[in-house]
C-alpha positions in Angstrom: -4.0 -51.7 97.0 -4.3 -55.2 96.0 -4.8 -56.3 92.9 -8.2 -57.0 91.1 -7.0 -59.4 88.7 -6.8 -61.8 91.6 -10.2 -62.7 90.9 -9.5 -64.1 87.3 -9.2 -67.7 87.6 -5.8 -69.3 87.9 -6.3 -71.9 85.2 -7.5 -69.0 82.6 -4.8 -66.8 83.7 -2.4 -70.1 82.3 -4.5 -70.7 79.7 -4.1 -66.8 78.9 -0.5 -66.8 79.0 0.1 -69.6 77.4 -1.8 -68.0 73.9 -0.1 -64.2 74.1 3.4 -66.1 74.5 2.8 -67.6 71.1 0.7 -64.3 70.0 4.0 -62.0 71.4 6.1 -64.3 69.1 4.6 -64.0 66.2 3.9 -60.5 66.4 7.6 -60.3 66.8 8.9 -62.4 64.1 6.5 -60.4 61.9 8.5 -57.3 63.1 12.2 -58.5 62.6 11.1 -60.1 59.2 9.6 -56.6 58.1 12.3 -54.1 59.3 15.0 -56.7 58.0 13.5 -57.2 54.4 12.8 -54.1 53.5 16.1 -52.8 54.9 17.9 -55.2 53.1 15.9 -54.2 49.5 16.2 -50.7 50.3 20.0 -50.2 50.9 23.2 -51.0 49.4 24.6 -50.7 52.6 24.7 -51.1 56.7 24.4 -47.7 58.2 27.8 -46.3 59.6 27.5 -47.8 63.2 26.5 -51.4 61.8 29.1 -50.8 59.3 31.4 -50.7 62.3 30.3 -53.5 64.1 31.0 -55.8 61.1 34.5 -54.5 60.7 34.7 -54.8 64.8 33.1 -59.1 64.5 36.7 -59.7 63.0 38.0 -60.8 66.3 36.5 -61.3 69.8 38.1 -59.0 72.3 38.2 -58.0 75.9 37.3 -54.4 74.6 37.3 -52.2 71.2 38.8 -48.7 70.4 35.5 -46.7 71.4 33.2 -49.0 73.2 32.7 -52.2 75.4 32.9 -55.8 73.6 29.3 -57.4 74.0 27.6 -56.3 70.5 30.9 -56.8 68.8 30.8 -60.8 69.9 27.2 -61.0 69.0 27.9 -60.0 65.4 31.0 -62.5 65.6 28.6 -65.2 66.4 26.1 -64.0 63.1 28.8 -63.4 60.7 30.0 -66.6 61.5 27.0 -68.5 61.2 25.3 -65.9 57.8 28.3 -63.9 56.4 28.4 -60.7 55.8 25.4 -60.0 54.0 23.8 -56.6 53.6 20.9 -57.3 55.7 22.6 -59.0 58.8 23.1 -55.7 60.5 19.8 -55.1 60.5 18.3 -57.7 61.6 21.1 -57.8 64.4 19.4 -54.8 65.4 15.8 -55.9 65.3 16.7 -59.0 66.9 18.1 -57.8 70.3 15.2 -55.3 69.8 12.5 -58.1 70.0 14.5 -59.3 73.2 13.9 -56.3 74.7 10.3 -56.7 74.0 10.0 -60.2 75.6 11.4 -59.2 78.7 9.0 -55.8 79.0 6.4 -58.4 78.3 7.8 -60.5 81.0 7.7 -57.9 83.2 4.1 -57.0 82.8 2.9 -60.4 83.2 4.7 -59.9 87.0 2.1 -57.3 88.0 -1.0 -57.8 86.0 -2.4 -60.1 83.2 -0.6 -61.7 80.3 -3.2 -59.8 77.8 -2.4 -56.5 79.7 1.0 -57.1 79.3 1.2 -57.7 75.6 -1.0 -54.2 75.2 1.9 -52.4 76.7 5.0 -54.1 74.7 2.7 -54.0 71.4 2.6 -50.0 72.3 6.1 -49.3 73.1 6.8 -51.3 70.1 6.0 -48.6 67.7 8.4 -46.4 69.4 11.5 -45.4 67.3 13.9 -47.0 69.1 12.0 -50.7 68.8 11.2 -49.7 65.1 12.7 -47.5 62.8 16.2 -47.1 64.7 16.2 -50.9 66.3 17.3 -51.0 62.4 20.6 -49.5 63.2 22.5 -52.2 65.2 24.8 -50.3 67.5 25.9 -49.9 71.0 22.9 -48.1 72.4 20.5 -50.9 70.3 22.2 -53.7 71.6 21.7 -52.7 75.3 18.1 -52.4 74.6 17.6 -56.2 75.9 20.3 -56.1 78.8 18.4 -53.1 80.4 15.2 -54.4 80.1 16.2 -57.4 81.4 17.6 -55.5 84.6 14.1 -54.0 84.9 12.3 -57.1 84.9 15.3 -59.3 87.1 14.7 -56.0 89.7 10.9 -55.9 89.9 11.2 -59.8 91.0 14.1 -59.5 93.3 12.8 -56.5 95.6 8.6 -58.3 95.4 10.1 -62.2 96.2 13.9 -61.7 98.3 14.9 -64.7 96.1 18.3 -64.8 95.8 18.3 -66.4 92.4 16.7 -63.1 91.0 19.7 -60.8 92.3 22.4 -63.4 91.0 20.8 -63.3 87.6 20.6 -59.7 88.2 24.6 -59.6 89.0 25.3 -61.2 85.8 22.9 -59.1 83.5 23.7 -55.9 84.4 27.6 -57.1 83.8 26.8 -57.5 80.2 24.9 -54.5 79.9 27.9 -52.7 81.1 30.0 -54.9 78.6 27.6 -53.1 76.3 27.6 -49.2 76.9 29.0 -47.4 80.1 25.5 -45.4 80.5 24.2 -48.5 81.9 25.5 -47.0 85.1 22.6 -44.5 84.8 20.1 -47.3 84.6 21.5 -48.7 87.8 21.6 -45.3 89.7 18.2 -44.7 89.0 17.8 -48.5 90.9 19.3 -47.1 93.6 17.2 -44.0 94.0 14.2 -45.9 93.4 15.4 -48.5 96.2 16.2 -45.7 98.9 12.8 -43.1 98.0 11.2 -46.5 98.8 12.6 -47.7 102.2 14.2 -51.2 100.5 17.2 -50.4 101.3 15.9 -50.7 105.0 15.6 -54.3 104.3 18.2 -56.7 105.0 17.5 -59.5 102.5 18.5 -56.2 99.8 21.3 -55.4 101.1 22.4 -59.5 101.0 21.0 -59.1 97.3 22.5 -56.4 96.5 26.5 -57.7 97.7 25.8 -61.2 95.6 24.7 -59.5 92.8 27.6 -57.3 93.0 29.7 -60.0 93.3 28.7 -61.4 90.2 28.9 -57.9 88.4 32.5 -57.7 89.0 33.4 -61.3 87.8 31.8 -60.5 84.7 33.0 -57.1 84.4 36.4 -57.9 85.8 38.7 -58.8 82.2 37.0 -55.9 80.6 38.5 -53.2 83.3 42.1 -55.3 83.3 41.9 -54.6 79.4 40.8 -50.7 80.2 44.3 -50.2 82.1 45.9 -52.6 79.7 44.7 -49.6 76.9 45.2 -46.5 78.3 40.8 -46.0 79.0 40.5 -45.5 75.3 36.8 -46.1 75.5 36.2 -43.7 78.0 38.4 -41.0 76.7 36.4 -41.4 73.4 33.0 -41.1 75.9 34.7 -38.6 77.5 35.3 -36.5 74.6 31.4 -37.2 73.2 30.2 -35.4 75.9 32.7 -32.2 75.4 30.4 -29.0 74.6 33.0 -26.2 73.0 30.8 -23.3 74.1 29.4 -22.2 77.9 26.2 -22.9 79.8 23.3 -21.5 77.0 25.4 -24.6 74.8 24.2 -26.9 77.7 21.0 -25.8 77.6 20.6 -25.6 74.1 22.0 -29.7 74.2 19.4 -30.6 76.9 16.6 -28.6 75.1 17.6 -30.2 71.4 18.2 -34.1 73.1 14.1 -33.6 75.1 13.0 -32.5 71.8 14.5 -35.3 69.9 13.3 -38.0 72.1 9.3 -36.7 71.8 10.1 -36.8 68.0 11.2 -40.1 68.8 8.4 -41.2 71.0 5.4 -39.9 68.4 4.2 -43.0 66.7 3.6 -44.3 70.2 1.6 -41.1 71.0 0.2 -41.7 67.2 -1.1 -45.1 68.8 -2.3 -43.5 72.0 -4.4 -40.4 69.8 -5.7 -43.4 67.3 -7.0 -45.4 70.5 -8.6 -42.1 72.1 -10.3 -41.5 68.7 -11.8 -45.1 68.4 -12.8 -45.2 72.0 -14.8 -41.7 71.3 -16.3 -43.3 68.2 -17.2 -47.0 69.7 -17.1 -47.0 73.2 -19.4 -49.8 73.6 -16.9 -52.7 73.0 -14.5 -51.7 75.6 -17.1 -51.7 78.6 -19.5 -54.2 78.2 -17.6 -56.0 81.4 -18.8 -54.4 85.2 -15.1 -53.2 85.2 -15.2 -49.3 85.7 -11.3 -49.0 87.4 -8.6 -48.5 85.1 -5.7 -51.0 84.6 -3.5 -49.2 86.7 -5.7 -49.1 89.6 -5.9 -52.8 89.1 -1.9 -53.4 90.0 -0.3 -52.8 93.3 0.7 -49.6 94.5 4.1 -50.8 95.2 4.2 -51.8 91.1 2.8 -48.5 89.8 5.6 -47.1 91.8 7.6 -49.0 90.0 6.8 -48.3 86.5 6.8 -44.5 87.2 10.3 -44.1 89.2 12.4 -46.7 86.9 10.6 -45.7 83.9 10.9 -42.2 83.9 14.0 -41.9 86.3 16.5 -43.0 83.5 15.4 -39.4 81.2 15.5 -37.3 84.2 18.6 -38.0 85.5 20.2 -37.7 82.1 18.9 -33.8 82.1 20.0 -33.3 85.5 23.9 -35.2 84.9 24.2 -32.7 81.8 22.9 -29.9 83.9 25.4 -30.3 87.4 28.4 -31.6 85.0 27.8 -29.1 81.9 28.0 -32.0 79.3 26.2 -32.2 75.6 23.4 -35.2 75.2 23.4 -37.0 72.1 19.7 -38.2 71.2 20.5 -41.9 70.5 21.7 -41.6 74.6 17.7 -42.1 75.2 17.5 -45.2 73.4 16.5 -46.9 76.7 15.4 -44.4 78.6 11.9 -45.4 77.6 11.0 -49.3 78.0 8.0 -48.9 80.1 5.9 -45.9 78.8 3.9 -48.4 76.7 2.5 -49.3 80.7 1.9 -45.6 80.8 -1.6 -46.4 78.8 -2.9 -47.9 82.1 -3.7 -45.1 84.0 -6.3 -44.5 81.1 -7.0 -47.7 80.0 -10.3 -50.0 81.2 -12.7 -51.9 80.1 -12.6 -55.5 78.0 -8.7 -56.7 77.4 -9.7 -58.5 74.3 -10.8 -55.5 72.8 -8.0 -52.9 73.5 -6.0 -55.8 72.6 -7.1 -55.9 68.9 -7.4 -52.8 68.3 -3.7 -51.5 69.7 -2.0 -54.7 67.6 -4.1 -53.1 64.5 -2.7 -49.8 64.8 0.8 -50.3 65.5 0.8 -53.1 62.4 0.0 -50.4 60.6 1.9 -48.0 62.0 5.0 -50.6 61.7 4.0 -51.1 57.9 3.8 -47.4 57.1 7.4 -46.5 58.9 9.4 -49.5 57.6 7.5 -49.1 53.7 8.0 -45.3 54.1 11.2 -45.4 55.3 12.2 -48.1 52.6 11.3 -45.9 49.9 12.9 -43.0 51.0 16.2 -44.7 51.7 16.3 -46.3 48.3 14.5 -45.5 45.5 14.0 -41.6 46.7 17.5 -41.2 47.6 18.5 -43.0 44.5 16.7 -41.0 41.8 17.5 -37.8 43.6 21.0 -38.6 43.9 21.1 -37.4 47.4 25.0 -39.0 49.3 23.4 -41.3 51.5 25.2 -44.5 53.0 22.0 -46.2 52.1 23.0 -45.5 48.4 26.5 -46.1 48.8 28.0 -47.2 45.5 29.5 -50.5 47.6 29.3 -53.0 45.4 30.6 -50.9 42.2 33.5 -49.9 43.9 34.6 -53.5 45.7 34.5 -54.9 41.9 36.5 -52.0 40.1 39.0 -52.7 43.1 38.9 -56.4 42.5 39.9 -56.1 38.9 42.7 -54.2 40.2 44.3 -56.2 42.3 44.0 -59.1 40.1 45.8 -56.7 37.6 48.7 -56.1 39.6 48.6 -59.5 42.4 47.4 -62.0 39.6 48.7 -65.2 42.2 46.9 -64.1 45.5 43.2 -62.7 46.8 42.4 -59.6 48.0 42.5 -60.3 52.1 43.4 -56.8 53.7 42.2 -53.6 53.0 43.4 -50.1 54.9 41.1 -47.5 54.9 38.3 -45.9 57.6 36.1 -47.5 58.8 33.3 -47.3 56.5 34.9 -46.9 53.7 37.2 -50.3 54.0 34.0 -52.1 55.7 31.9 -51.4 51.9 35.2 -52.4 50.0 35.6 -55.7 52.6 32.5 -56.9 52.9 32.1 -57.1 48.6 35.2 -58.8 48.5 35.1 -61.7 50.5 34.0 -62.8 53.7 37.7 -63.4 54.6 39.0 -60.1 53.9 39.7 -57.4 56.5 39.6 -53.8 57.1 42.8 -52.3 58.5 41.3 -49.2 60.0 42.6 -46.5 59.6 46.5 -48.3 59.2 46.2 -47.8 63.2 46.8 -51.5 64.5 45.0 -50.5 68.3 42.5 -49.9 66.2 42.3 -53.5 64.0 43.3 -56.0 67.0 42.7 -58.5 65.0 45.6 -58.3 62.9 49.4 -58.7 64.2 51.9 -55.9 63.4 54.6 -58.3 62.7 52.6 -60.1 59.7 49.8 -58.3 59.0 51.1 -56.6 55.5 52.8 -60.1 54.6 50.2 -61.1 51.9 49.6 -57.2 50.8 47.3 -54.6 51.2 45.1 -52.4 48.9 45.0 -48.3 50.8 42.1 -46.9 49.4 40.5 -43.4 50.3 38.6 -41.0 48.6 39.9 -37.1 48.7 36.5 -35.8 48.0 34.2 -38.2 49.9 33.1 -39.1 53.4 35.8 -40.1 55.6 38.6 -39.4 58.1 42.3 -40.2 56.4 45.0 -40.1 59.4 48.6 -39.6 59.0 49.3 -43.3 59.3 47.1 -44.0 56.3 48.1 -41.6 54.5 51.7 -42.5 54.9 51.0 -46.0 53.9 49.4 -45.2 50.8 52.5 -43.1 50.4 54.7 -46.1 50.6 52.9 -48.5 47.6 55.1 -48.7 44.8 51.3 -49.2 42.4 48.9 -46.8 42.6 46.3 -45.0 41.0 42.8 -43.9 41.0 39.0 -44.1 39.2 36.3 -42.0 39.3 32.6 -43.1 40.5 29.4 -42.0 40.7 27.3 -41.9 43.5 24.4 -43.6 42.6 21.8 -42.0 39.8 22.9 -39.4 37.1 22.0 -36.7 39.4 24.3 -37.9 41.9 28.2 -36.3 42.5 30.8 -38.3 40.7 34.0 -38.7 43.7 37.3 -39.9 43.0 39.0 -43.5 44.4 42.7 -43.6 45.4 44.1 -46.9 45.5 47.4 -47.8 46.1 49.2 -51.7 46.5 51.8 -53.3 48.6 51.8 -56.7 47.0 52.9 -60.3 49.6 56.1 -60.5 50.8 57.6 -64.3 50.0 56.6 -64.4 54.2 52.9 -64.6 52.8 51.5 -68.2 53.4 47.9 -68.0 52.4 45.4 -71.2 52.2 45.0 -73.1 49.1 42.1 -71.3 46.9 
């Protein structure tokens, strides 16, 4: 079918593109600046997986204990240039979420108009996974832009043959696998997609296909000579994530729970969708007074509407059928990008005046974006607060980073606090209060904290601190080096309000060795 935008003028189409570039932009800064603020007033700390990405930023490496390097190096680069303030993880998160959202805009400019296209990224925006959870900067956030970026890189290379578009292909999809292994179900649904559709017929995709393999393994290449180098920790740990203890009603139970989880997390967009129907119903005048009567979707290629439906909804599919043939347990936050195109989805109702549909979907999901990130603001802080509920949002961080402070000056007057051995979390709050300089040693496990060297690492001392009655995991090695300090003691703390539970703070101290050469101040 061809396409009926053809008939818009070139120079308007320009024109057009040109003004929702800069209306995309805004409407994303407005986003990140939202999420990130009220984030930042509402907690008094990251959540656990940002939490662990700060620790992680302390040294750029070929690979971490659980997962790939890529969203470890980008927080690198931020703490470098901010800190470690409380808000950086979230807007970490919201960031790579708003390049995700470029290149689905990107994409839709490919296959019809630039106005069309911002529609769909404005919808898919309100999603959970560009909103309320792009908040929580981990693994499966991060690879939001990668992916969509492999969608968009795709579309182009199978419609033009260009080789350029498979090389940049190549090297994208080699730092989305830098990101998160499940990127390989991303690419198998490519495959399928290529193969139900007779391009793998062509030999200009095949040619594609070997350069942009090439330049997947160059990038992927010191990641896998670090995999052997470690034993596969990160896929042991994946491994292990998808364990189910029990037989095949477990399986089901999983695949049931993770489809119901991802419509939970898909309903402001079908919030957005109901709101649209509802206005339409009410004012339908606005949206036809154009001859148009086809809907956008008949207006794009048959070839692109392909497209959308096979890669967009291939990614969920597959996941169900994996866990079905293999007898593994799905996590919800595995769908994180498993839905980057159903914001197109709108087109097959869609029609009528751009303009309009235009205003009123950016009116909605500002207000939906406002209600979710005020709503979920409040409930995180104050809520949790006066109720005293144990959330990490309310994590007494701060409190307990000082009290520790005071102690080590008490007992190492002549040097600063610079390592501290606990989990993750835990160490992370006490580290990042401290000092931009000081370190977590997780877990006293050095595979674990690369960034420090056995030989030296306890030269200028280290503060062990754990909690017996509070969230955490306390391995042997920990426990045995807390053992070991010849000062120790311990505080209580509460939570956060009145109403919260009051926990107790181990600490113990190996002071420097005379090996400890710290910088002046």
């Amino acid at each position: 079918m061809t396409s009926h935008s053809g008939s818009v003028p070139s120079s308007f189409q320009r024109q057009s593109g040109s003004t929702t570039h800069w209306l995309l932009l805004a409407y994303l800064a407005v986003v990140v600046v939202l999420w990130t603020a009220l984030c930042a007033f509402s907690h008094k700390a990251p959540d656990l997986d940002g939490m662990e990405e700060l620790v992680w930023a302390s040294s750029l490496e070929w690979g971490y204990s659980k997962h790939p390097p890529l969203p470890s190096w980008l927080m690198y680069v931020l703490v470098e240039l901010f800190g470690r303030p409380i808000w950086l993880t979230f807007f970490a998160g919201q960031l790579v979420s708003a390049l995700a959202l470029w290149f689905v805009y990107l994409l839709g400019c490919e296959f019809t108009t630039p106005r069309r296209a911002l529609i769909a990224t404005i919808m898919v925006s309100v999603t959970m996974y560009f909103s309320l959870r792009a908040t929580i900067y981990n693994h499966n956030t991060a690879q939001l832009w990668s992916i969509a970026a492999c969608i968009w890189l795709l579309f182009r290379a199978l419609r033009d043959d260009g080789l350029s578009n498979w090389l940049w292909l190549g090297l994208v999809a080699g730092l989305a696998m830098l990101t998160k292994y499940s990127a390989l179900i991303q690419f198998a649904v490519f495959f399928v997609f290529m193969l139900a559709h007779g391009y793998l017929r062509r030999p200009a995709v095949w040619k594609g296909i070997g350069a942009a393999t090439v330049v997947f393994l160059v990038v992927v290449l010191p990641h896998v000579f670090w995999l052997v180098a470690h034993d596969f920790a990160p896929l042991r740990y994946a491994d292990n994530s998808m364990d189910v203890d029990g037989g095949y009603i477990d399986v089901l139970k999983s695949m049931v729970d993770f489809s119901v989880d991802q419509v939970a997390r898909m309903a402001p967009l079908f919030v957005l969708w109901f709101a649209l129907w509802w206005w339409q119903r009410r004012d339908a005048a606005p949206t036809l007074h154009s001859a148009q009567t086809y809907t956008y979707a008949q207006s794009i290629t048959p070839e692109a509407r392909a497209f959308l439906l096979w890669v967009g909804l291939g990614p969920f599919a597959m996941t169900l059928l994996v866990s079905a043939i293999l007898g593994t347990k799905l996590v919800a936050s595995w769908g994180t990008t498993f839905f980057i195109l159903f914001g197109f989805y709108a087109f097959w109702r869609l029609k009528g005046s751009d303009q309009v549909w235009l205003r009123r979907t950016a009116v909605v999901a500002i207000a939906l974006h406002v209600l979710m990130a005020v709503g979920y603001a409040v409930a995180r802080g104050p809520v949790a607060y006066e109720t005293g509920r144990m959330t990490r949002s309310t994590f007494p961080g701060p409190e307990i980073a000082a009290q520790l402070q005071q102690v080590w000056a008490q007992h190492v007057p002549n040097a600063p606090l610079r390592l501290v051995a606990s989990d993750t979390w835990f160490g992370g709050n006490v580290a990042m209060n401290v000092s931009d300089d000081t370190q977590v040693f997780i877990s006293a496990d050095y595979f674990q904290s690369p960034w420090l060297t056995p030989e030296t690492a306890l030269d200028c001392g280290v503060l062990v601190v754990y909690t017996p009655d509070g969230r955490g995991y306390w391995s042997t090695e920990l426990m045995a080096l807390f053992d070991k300090s010849p000062m120790q003691g311990e505080f209580k703390q509460q939570w956060s309000s009145d109403k919260s539970p009051i926990f107790t703070v181990k600490w113990g101290i190996t002071p420097p060795t005379p090996n400890c050469r710290l910088a002046a101040g």
